[in-house]
N, C-alpha and C positions, 0 to 999 in steps of 0.2 A: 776537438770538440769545444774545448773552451776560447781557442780563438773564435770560433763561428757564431758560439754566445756573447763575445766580445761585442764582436761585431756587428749583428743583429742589436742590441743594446743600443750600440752607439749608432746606429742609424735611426732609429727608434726614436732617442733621447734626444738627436738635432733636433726633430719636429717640435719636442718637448720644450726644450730649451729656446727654440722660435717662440711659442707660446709666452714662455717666461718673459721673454722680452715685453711681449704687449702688457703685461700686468703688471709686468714692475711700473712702468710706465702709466698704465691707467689708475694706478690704485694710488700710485701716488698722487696724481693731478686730480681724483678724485673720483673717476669714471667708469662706466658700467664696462667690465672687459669678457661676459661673458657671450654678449648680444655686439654685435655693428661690427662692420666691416674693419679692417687693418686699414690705415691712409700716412703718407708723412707729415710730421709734425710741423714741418717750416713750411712745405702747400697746403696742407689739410688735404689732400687728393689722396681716395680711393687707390688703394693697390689690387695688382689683377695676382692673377697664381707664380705669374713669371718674378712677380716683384718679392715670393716669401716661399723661394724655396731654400733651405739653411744652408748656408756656406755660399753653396753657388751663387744665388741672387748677388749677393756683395760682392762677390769675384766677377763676375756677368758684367754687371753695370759699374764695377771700377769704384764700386762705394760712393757710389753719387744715384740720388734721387732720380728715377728716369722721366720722370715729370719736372720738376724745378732746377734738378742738377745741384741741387746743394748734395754738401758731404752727408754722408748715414755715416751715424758714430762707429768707430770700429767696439766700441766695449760689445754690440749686437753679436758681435759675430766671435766674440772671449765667451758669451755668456752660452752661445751654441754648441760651443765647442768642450767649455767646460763641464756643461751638464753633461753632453754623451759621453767625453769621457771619463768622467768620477761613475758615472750610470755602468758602463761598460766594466768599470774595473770589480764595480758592487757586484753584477750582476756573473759574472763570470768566478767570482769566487766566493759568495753563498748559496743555497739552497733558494729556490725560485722564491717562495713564500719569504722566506728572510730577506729576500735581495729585494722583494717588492717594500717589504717592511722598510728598509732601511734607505731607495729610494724615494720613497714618501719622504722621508726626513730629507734626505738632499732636496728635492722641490725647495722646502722650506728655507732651506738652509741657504741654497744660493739666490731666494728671493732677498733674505734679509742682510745676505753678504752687499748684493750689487746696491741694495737702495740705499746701505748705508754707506756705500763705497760714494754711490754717485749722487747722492740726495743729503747725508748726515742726518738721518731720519732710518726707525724703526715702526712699521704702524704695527698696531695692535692686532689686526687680525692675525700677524702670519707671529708673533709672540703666543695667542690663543690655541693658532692651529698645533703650532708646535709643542704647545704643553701639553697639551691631549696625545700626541701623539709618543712625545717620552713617558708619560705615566703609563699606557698601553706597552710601551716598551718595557718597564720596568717591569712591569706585571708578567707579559711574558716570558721574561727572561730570568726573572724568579730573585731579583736582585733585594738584598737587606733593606727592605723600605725606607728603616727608620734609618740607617745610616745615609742614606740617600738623600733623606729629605733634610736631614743636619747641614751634610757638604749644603746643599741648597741655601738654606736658610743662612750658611755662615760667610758665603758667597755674596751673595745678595744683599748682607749685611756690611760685608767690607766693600763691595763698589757701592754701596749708599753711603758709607763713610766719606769716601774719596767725589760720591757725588756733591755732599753738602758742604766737606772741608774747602774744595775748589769753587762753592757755589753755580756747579755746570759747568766750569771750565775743563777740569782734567778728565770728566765724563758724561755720558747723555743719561738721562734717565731711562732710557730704551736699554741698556746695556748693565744698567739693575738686576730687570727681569731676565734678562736672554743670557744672563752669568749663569742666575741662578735655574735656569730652565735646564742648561748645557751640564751642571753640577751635578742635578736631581739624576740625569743620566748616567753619568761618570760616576757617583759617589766619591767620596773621601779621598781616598789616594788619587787617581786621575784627577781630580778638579785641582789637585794643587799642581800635577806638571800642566793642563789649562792653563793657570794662569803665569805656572813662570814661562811658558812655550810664548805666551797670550805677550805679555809686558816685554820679553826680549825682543822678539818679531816687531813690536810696535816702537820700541824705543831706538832698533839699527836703522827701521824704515821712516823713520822720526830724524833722526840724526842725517842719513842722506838725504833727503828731501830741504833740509835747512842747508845742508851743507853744497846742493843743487841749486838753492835758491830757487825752489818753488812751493819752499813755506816757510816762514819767520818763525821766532822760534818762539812767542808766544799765542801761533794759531795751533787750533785743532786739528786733528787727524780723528776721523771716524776708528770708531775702537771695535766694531761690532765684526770686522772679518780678521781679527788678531784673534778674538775669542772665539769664531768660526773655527779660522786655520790652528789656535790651539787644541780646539775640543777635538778635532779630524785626527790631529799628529798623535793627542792622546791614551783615543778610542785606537787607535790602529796596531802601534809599539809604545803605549807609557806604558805597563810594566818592564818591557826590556831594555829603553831609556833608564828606568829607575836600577835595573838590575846591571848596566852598563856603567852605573854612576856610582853603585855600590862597589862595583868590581878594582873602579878607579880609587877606592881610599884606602 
């Protein structure tokens, strides 16, 4: 049974995650993504049904446009893949209502992962959406508010630090909010393996990438899917990381 909830999910979730694709994309460039047709970006040309089915279309047409034949980015087809299977994995091991609760927040979450992956940009709506939706979460889940909103505030307060000490170099101001948003969630303990999950993960893929030679070593790296991939690892096992690390002293 739970493989078939898997599975269902993640067939589900490709569509979802096709979708994702055009918003990231419209919302960044500025454009209405709920009304007008799908088209590629390098023709402007209209796509038919054949051109936006998930996975397959890319696999079909060999990741080339079937109108102009330029390449379609492969990240379309990471972000398809990634939604159905995080969806899949939620949805097969909570409670339907919990799993939909908590798929809403992935929505958000791999919105603000990819744009700042692929953009170094957070816009503000999917910042908004996602506070509404961890306060709604907190409420539900009957979490110590006030400790909640501390981690938040204390969070929020040390990447503003690191915001103004760097002058915007060693952080975005997008990544102010979306600490302290991912905190409010976690409270106190979790928010602090967040961030050392957050700064290791970002400093090994910091280190290779310089050491690849496809980033010097005083450019940026988008910081906003360190503190994605920290808040996930966590919400999932940071108490057992913490009780694994207790065990080791």
């Amino acid at each position: 049974m739970v493989l078939i909830i898997f599975f269902i999910s993640f067939f589900i979730f490709l569509f979802v995650g096709s979708f994702l694709n055009v918003v990231i994309e419209r919302v960044y460039r500025g454009e209405q993504f709920i009304r007008g047709r799908s088209y590629c970006v390098s023709c402007k040309h209209e796509l038919s049904v054949i051109d936006l089915i998930p996975v397959l279309s890319f696999l079909f047409l060999k990741g080339k446009c079937r109108y102009c034949k330029k390449n379609i980015p492969p990240i379309h087809i990471v972000i398809e893949l990634f939604t159905a299977i995080c969806a899949g994995f939620i949805f097969a091991s909570y409670p339907f209502t919990q799993a939909l609760f908590f798929s809403l927040i992935l929505v958000i979450l791999v919105l603000i992962f990819f744009t700042d992956l692929m953009y170094y940009v957070i816009p503000d709506i999917y910042l908004y959406i996602l506070f509404g939706l961890c306060v709604i979460g907190a409420a539900l889940l009957y979490f110590p508010i006030w400790d909640h909103v501390r981690a938040a505030l204390f969070t929020s307060a040390f990447f503003g630090l690191l915001y103004l000490g760097s002058k915007g170099k060693a952080m975005g101001e997008g990544d102010i909010y979306l600490s302290g948003i991912l905190a409010l969630f976690l409270g106190p303990t979790l928010s602090l393996v967040m961030l050392f999950i957050s700064f290791l993960t970002g400093a090994i893929v910091g280190v290779i990438l310089v050491i690849r030679g496809r980033k010097r070593i005083t450019q940026a790296i988008p910081f906003g899917p360190f503190l994605i991939f920290g808040f996930t690892i966590s919400y999932l096992v940071g108490f057992n990381l913490i009780n694994l690390y207790l065990g080791l002293l």
